[in-house]
DOMI-715744 format. One record per residue (C-alpha): residue number from 1; x, y, z. Coordinates in nm, 3 decimals, padded with zeros to 5 digits, always signed. Layout:
// residues N
<NUM,<X,Y,Z>>
...
// end
This chain:
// residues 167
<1,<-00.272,+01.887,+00.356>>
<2,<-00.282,+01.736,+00.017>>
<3,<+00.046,+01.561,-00.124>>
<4,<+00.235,+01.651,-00.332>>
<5,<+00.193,+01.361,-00.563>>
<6,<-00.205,+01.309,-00.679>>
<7,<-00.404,+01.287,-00.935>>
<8,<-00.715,+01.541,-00.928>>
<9,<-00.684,+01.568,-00.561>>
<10,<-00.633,+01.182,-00.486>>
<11,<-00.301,+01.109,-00.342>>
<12,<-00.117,+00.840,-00.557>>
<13,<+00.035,+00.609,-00.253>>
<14,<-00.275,+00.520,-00.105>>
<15,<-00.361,+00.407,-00.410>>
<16,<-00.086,+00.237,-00.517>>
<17,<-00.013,+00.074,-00.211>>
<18,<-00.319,-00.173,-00.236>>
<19,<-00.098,-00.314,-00.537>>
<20,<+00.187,-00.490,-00.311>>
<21,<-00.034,-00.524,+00.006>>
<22,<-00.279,-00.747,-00.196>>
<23,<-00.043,-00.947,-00.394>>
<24,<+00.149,-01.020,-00.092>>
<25,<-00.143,-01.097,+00.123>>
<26,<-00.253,-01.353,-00.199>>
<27,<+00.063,-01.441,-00.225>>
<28,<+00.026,-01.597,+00.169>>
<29,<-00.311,-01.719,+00.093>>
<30,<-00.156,-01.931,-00.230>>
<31,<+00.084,-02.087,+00.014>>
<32,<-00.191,-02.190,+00.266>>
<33,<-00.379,-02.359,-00.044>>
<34,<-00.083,-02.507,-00.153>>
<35,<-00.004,-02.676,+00.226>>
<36,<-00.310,-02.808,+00.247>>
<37,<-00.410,-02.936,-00.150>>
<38,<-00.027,-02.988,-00.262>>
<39,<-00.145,-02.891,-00.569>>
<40,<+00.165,-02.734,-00.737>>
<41,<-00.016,-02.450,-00.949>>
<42,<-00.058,-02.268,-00.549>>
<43,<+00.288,-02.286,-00.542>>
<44,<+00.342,-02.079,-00.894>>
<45,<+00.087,-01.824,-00.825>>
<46,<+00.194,-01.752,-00.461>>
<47,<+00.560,-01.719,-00.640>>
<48,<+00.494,-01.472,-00.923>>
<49,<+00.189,-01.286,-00.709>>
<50,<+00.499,-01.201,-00.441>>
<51,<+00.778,-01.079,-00.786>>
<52,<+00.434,-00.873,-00.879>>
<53,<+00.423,-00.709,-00.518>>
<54,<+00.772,-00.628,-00.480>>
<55,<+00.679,-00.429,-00.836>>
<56,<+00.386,-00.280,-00.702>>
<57,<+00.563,-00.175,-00.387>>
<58,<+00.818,+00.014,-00.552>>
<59,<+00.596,+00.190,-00.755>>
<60,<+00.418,+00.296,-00.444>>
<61,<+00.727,+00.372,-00.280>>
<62,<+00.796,+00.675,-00.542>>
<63,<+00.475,+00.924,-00.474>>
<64,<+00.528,+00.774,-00.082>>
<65,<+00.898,+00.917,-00.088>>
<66,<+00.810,+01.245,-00.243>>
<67,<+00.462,+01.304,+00.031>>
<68,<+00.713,+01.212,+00.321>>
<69,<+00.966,+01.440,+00.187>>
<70,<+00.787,+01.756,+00.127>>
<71,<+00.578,+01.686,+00.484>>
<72,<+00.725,+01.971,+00.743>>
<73,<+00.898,+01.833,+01.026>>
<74,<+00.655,+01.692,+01.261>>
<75,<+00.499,+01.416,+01.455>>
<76,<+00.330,+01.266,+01.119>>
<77,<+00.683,+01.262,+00.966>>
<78,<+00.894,+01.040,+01.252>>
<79,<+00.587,+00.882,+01.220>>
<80,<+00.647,+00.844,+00.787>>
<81,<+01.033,+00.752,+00.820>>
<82,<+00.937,+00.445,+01.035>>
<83,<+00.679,+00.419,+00.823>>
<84,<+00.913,+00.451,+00.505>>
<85,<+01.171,+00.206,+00.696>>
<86,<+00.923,-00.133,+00.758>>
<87,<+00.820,-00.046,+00.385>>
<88,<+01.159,-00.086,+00.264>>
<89,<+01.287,-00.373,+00.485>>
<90,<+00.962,-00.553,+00.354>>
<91,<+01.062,-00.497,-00.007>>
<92,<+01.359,-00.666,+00.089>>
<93,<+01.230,-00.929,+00.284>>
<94,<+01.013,-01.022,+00.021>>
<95,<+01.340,-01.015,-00.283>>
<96,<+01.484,-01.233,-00.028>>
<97,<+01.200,-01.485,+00.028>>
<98,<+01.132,-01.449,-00.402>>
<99,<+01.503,-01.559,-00.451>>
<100,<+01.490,-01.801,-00.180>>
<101,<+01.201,-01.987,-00.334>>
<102,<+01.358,-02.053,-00.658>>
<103,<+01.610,-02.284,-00.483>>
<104,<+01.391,-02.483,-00.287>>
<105,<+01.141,-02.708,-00.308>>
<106,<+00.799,-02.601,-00.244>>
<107,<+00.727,-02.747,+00.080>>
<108,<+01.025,-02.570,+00.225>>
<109,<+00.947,-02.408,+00.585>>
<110,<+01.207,-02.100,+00.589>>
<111,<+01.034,-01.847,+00.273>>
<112,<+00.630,-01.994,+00.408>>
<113,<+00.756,-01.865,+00.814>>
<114,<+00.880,-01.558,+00.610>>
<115,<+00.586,-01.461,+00.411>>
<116,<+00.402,-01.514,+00.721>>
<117,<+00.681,-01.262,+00.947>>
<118,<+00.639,-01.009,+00.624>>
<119,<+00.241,-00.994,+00.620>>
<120,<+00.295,-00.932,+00.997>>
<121,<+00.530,-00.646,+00.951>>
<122,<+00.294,-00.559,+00.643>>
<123,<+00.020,-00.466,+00.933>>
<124,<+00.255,-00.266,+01.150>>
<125,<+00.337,-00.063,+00.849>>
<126,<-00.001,-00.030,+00.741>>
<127,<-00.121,+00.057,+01.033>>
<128,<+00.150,+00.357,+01.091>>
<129,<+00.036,+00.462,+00.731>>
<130,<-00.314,+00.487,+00.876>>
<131,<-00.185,+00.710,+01.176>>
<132,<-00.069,+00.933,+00.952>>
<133,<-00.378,+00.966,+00.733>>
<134,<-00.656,+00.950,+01.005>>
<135,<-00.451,+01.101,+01.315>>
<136,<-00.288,+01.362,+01.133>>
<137,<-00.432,+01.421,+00.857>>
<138,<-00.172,+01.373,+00.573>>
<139,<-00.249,+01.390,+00.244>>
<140,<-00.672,+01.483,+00.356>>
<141,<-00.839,+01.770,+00.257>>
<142,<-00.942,+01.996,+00.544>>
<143,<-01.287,+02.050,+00.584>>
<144,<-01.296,+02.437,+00.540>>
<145,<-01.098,+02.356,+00.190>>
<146,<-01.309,+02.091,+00.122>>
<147,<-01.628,+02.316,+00.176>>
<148,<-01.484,+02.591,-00.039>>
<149,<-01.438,+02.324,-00.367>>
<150,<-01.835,+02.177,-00.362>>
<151,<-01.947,+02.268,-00.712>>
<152,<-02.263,+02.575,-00.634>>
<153,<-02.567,+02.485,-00.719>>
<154,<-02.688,+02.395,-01.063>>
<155,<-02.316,+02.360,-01.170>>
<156,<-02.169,+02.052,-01.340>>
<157,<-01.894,+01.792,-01.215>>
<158,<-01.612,+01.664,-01.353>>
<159,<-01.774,+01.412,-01.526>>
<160,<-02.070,+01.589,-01.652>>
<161,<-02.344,+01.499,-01.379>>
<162,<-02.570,+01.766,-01.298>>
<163,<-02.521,+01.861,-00.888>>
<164,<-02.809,+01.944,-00.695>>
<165,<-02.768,+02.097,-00.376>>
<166,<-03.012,+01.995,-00.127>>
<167,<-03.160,+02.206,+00.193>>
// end
């Protein structure tokens, strides 16, 4: 079952959820290099890299709320409301640990043991949003769909490269 938001086939949250999952990954890394060079410029980058994931995760969020809503009721959808839930208490985790930061110096303990709890929580989410996918199936193409869309022989993609089909 294909959601319900994509572009030319390709759902949009998968997508858009390497946005906030990288930045706030980076965002950990920056204060690793920053404990152990106490070079300030670390500091800065792990700072704005986390305001820039808590952007990219509510982007994602959208096309995520819309697939989970229009899913039938089923296993893969408890699944997507816990799923949903982690998401949303990280985006709030991470406003918290954002503000935090600005009142604090930069070797403060409490937002680094926090970015560290969130990436955690950031792999329990992620990996529900992989049961979804590779368990069940949301927002994949079934094969027998997928069979019927291959471009015949001789015919020409999207993007204008001649297919060949071989036997």
């Amino acid at each position: 079952m294909i959601g319900k938001t994509n572009l030319a086939g390709h759902p949009l949250h998968p997508i858009l959820v390497t946005i906030p999952i990288g930045l706030w990954i980076f965002s950990l890394a920056c204060d690793i290099i920053y404990r152990a060079t106490s070079n300030l410029t670390w500091d800065t980058i792990a700072f704005y890299s986390m305001a820039a994931g808590i952007i990219g995760a509510l982007l994602a969020a959208v096309p995520g709320f819309f697939d989970l809503y229009f899913l039938p009721p089923s296993h893969a959808k408890r699944i997507g409301l816990w799923h949903m839930t982690i998401n949303l208490t990280l985006v709030t985790l991470y406003v918290i640990n954002f503000f935090w930061r600005r009142n604090l110096e930069p070797a403060a303990s409490g937002p680094f043991v926090l970015s560290i709890l969130s990436v955690i929580l950031l792999l329990a989410s992620g990996w529900l949003g992989g049961e979804i996918v590779y368990r069940y199936g949301v927002a994949v193409l079934p094969v027998d769909e997928l069979k019927a869309q291959k471009p015949e022989e001789g015919r020409e993609n999207i993007f204008g490269l001649h297919l060949h089909h071989r036997h």
